[in-house]
C-alpha positions in Angstrom: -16.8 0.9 15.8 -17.8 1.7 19.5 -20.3 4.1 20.2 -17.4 6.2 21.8 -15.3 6.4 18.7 -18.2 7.5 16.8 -18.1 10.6 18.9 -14.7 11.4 19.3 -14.9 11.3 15.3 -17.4 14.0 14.6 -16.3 15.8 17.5 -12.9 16.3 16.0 -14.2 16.8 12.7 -16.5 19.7 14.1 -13.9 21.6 16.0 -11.6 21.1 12.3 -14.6 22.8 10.5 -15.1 25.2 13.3 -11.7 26.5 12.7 -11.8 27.3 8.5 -12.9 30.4 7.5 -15.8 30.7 5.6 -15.6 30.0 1.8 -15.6 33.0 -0.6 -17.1 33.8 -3.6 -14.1 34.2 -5.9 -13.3 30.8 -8.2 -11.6 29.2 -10.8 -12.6 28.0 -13.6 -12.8 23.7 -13.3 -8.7 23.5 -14.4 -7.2 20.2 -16.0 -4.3 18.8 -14.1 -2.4 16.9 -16.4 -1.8 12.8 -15.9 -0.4 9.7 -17.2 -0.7 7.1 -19.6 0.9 3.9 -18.4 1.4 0.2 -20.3 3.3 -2.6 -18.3 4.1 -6.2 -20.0 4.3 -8.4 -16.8 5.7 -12.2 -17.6 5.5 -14.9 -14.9 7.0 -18.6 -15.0 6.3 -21.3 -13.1 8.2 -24.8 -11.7 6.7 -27.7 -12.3 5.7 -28.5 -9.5 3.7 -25.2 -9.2 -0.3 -25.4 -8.8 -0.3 -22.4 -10.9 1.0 -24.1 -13.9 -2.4 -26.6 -13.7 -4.0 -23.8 -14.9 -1.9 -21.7 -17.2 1.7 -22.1 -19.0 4.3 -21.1 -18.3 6.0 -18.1 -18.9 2.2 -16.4 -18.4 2.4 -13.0 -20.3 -0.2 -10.0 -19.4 -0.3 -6.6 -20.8 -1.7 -3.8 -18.8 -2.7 -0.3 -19.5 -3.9 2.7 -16.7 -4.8 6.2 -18.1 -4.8 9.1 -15.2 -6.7 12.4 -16.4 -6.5 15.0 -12.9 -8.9 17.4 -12.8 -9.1 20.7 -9.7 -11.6 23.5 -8.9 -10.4 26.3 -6.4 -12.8 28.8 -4.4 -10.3 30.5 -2.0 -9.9 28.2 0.8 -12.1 25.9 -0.6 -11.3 23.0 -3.9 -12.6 19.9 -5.6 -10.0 17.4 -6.8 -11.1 14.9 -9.3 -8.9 11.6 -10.7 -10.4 9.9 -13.5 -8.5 6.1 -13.8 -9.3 4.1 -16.6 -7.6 0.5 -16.6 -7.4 -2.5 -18.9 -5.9 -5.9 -17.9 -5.8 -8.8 -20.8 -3.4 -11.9 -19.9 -3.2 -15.0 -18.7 -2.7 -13.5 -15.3 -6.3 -12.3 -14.7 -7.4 -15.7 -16.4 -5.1 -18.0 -13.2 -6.9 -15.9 -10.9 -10.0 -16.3 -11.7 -9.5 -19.9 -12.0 -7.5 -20.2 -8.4 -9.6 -22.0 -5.4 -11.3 -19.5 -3.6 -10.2 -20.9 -0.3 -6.3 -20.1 -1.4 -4.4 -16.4 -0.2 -5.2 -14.5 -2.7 -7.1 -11.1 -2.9 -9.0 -9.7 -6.1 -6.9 -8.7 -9.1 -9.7 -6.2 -10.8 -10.2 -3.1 -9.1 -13.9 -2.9 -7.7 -15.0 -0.6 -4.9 -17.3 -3.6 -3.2 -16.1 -2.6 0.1 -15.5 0.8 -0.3 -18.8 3.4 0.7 -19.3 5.1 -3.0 -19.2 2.7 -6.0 -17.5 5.0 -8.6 -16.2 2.4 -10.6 -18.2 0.8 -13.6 -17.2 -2.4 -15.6 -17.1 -1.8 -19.3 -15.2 -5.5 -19.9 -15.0 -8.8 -17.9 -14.0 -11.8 -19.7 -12.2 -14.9 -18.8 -8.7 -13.5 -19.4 -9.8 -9.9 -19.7 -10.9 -6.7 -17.5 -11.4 -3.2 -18.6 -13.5 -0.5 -16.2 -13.2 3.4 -15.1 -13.8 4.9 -12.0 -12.8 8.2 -9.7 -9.9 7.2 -8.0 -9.8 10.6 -6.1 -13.0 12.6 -5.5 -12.9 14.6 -2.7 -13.1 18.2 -0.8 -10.5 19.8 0.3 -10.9 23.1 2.7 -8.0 24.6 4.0 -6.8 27.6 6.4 -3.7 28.9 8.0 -3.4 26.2 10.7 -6.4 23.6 9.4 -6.6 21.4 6.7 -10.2 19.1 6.3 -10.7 16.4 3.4 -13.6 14.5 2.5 -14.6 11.9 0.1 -12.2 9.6 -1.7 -9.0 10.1 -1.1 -5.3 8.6 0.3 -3.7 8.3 3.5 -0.6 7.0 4.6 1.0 6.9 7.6 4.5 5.5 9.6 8.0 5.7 9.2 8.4 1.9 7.5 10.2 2.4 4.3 9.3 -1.0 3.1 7.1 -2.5 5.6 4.3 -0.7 7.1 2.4 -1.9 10.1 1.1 1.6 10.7 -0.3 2.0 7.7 -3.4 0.5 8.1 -5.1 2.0 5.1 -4.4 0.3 2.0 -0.7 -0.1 2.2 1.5 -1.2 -1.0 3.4 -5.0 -1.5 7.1 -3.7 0.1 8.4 -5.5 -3.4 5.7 -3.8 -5.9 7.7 -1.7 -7.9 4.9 1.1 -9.0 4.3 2.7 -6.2 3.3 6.1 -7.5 -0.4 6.2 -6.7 -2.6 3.9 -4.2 -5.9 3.1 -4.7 -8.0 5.6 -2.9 -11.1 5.3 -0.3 -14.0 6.7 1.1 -12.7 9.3 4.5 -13.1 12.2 6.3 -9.4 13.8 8.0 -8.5 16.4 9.5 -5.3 18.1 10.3 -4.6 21.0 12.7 -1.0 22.8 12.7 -0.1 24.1 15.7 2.3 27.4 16.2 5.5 25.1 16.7 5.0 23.1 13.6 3.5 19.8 15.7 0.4 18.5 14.4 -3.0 16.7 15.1 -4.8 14.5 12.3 -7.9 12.6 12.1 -9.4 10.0 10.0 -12.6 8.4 9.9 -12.5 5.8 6.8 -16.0 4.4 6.4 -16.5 1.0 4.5 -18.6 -1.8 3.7 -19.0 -5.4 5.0 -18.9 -8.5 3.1 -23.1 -8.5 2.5 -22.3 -4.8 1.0 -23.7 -3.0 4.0 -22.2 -0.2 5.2 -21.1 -1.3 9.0 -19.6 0.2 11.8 -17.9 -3.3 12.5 -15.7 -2.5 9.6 -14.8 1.3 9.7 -11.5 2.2 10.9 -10.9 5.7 12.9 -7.3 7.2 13.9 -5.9 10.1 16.0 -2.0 11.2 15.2 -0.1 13.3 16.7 3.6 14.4 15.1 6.1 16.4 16.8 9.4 17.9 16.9 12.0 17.0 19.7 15.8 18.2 18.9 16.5 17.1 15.6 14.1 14.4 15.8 10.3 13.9 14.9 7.8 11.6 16.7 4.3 10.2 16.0 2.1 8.6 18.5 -1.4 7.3 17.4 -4.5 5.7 18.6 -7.1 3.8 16.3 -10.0 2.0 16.2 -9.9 -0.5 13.3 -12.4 -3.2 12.8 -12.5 -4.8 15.9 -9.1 -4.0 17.3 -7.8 -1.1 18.7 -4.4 -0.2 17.8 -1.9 2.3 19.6 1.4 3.1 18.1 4.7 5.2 18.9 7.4 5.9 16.2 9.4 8.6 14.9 12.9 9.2 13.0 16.4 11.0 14.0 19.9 10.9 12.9 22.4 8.7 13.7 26.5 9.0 13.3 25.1 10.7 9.5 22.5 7.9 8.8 18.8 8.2 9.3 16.9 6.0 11.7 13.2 5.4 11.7 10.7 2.7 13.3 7.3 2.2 14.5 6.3 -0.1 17.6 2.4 -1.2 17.6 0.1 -3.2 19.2 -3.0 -4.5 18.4 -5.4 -5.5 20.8 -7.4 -8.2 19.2 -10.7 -9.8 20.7 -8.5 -12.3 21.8 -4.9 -11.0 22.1 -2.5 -8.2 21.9 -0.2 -8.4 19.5 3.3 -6.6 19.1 5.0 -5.6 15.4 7.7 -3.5 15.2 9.6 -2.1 12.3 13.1 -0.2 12.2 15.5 1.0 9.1 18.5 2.6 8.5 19.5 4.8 5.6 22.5 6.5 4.6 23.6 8.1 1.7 27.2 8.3 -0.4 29.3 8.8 -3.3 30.7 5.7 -4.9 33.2 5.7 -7.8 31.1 9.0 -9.1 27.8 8.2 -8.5 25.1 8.7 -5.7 24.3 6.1 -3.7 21.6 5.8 -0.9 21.3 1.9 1.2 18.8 1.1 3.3 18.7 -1.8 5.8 15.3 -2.3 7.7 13.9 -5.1 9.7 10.2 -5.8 10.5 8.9 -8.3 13.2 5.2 -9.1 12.3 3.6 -10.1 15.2 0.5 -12.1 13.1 3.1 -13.9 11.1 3.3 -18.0 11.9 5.9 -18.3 14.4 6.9 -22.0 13.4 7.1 -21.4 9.8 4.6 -23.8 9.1 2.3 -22.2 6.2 0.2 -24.8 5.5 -3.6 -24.9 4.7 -4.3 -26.3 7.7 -1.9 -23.8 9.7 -3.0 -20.8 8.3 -6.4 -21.8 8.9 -5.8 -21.9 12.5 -4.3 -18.5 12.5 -7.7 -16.4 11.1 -6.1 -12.8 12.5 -3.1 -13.4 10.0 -5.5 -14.4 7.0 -7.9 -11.9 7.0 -5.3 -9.1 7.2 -4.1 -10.8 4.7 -6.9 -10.8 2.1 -8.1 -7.4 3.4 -4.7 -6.4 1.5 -2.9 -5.0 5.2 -0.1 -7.5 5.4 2.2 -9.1 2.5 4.0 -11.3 5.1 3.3 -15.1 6.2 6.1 -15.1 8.9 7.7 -13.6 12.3 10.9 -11.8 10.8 12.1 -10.3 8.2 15.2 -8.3 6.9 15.1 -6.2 3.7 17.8 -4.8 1.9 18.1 -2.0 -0.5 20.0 0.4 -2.4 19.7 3.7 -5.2 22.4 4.2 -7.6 22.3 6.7 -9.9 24.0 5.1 -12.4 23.7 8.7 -14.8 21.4 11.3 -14.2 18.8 10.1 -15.8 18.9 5.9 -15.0 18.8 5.2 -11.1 19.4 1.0 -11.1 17.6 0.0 -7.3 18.7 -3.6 -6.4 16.3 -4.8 -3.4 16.7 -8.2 -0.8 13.6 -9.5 1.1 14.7 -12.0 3.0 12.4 -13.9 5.8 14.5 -14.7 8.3 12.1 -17.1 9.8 12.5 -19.6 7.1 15.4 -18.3 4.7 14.3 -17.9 1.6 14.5 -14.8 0.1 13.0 -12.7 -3.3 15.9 -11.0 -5.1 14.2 -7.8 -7.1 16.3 -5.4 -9.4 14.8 -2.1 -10.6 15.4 -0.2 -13.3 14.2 3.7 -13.9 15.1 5.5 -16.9 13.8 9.0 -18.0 14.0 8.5 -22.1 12.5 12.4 -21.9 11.4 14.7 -19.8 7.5 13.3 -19.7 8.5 10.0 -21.0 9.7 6.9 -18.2 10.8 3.1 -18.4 10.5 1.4 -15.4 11.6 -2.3 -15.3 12.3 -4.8 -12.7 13.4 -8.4 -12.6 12.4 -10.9 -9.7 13.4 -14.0 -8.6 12.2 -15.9 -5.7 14.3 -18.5 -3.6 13.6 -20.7 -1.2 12.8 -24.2 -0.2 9.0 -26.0 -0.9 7.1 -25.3 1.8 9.1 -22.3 2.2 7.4 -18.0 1.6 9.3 -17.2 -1.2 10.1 -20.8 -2.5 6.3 -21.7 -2.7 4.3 -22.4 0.1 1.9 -25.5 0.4 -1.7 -25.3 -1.3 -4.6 -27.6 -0.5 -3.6 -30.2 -3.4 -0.6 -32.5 -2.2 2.4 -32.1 -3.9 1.8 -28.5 -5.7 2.9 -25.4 -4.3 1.8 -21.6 -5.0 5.4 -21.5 -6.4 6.9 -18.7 -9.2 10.2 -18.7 -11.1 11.6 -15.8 -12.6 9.7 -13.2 -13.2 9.9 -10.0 -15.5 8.0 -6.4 -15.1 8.4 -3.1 -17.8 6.4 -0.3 -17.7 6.3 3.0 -20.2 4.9 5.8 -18.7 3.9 9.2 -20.1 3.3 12.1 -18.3 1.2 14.9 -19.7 
């Protein structure tokens, strides 16, 4: 992070504090918040012709468990919010990636905070095909006044008007198929947000990390300015950041159309070497069909890292570093140029909503076919389901791109996801 950036941040962040009132005496007793208890059964098969199936077989089964406990303290103006996680992997799944090549796209499927600035998660269990640990997911300070609003610690953020795809959202985004998207992980900030008397507003964010020795580095924060508006009946963003070692600048917002809703982003990236482009842009409307609500979403995304020859070989990718690292820092899902994603929510009753999704890269034509399933059994109890099925080619995203052994591809079949949620 430039000297300059550095300033602008605590600058910003002094003129947010400037602004809050001082905190008061009066407080609240330390109050619990409620929380979850989750357990998912994920099942995985594999072609033949898969690398993953030289380690495992195939279907590979996992069964997963995540307890949430929220905790809050309030002081006026002033409050400490608290998320305990606990979370307990066993499978064959945590065994094939431990077993993987380290030189293949894959990131780290046990939560750790080795690049995050507080280490608040401890390792109770780490076998071969086994990972258990607890941490604070959330841990941060919120203080609050009329017009200003100022976080810091652990915490979430996430910006841009992608539905699926989110080039703006540079910190931490989800997978545009996962299908549990209720919580993201959470990292080490300070932001800021001033309202001003016509409902625009400014925000700030200063996320502060580690490099890959464990240092903390300024090579590898990441700082943002946002502004939102209001224009008609229309809202705009426009932000600046400073992330890693490219600058990014963005413009996006959201209006209606003819009854539907459009929204898109337009960034660029300026890299040490290059400025890149990516672009995202969705449609969404909402009807009744045959008695039930429905709401479709079309929404295309150019990435403007992605491998513009659809070639995703080792030896490709390895000439394209930008794409791969954003890759394995967990900012982009996506190997190619273009991509089209489909989507709609029908409420089947009132208390099942069936979601059938289509992510198609139109680069290469293969596609992943997702259905998901949400059904409320009670009022604090949730089944959440989803079948996958990738298609495509060899060689292809979706039908299994090349891996460094000839004649094996990181290739899946059919794939099956259930989760049982309770909320408490």
């Amino acid at each position: 992070m430039s000297r300059y950036a550095k300033q602008l941040a605590c600058l910003c962040a002094l003129v947010l504090a400037s602004a809050l009132p001082a905190p008061t005496a009066t407080a609240d007793a330390p109050g619990f918040d409620g929380g979850h208890l989750k357990y998912f059964f994920l099942l995985n098969s594999f072609p033949d012709d898969s690398l993953f199936s030289d380690y495992i077989d195939s279907p590979a089964t996992d069964h997963n468990g995540d307890m949430r406990l929220k905790f809050s303290w309030q002081a006026d103006n002033v409050s400490l919010v608290t998320d305990y996680q606990m979370v307990a992997r066993y499978g064959d799944g945590v065994e094939l990636a431990r077993q993987l090549p380290p030189q293949l796209l894959f990131t780290d499927t046990v939560l750790n905070d080795d690049r995050r600035l507080l280490d608040l998660t401890r390792t109770l269990s780490d076998t071969d095909n086994r990972f258990v640990a607890h941490r604070l997911d959330r841990l941060y300070i919120n203080i609050t006044s009329r017009k200003t609003v100022v976080r810091i610690g652990r915490q979430v953020l996430s910006w841009g008007n992608g539905l699926l795809y989110t080039p703006v959202d540079i910190f931490n985004p989800f997978d545009p198929a996962a299908v549990d998207k209720e919580y993201k992980n959470g990292d080490d900030m300070l932001y800021g947000q001033y309202l001003q008397q016509n409902g625009n507003d400014l925000q700030a964010v200063w996320v502060v990390k580690r490099n890959n020795e464990g240092k903390v580095s300024d090579k590898v924060d990441s700082i943002a300015l946002k502004y939102h508006g209001f224009i008609g009946n229309g809202e705009y963003d426009l932000m600046l950041a400073e992330h890693y070692d490219d600058r990014v600048y963005s413009v996006g917002g959201l209006g209606n159309i003819a009854g539907a809703i459009w929204r898109g982003d337009i960034t660029l990236t300026d890299t040490p070497d290059r400025t890149v482009p990516s672009l995202v842009t969705s449609l969404s409307y909402s009807w009744t069909a045959g008695g039930h609500n429905v709401s479709g979403l079309a929404e295309y995304f150019y990435n403007g890292f992605g491998q513009a020859d659809g070639d995703y070989s080792p030896a490709a990718l390895a000439e394209n570093p930008e794409l791969v690292e954003r890759f394995l820092r967990g900012e982009l899902y996506t190997l190619a140029r273009h991509y089209v994603a489909l989507s709609a929510m029908i409420e089947a009753s009132p208390l099942w909503r069936l979601t059938p999704n289509l992510f198609i890269n139109a680069s290469d034509r293969s596609f992943l076919a997702q259905l998901v399933s949400s059904y409320d059994i009670m009022q604090n109890l949730q089944l959440l389901a989803a079948i996958n099925l990738p298609v495509g080619a060899d060689g292809t995203e979706y039908g299994g791109i090349d891996s460094t052994i000839p004649g094996k591809q990181l290739s899946s079949d059919l794939s099956l996801f259930a989760q049982l949620a309770w909320y408490f």
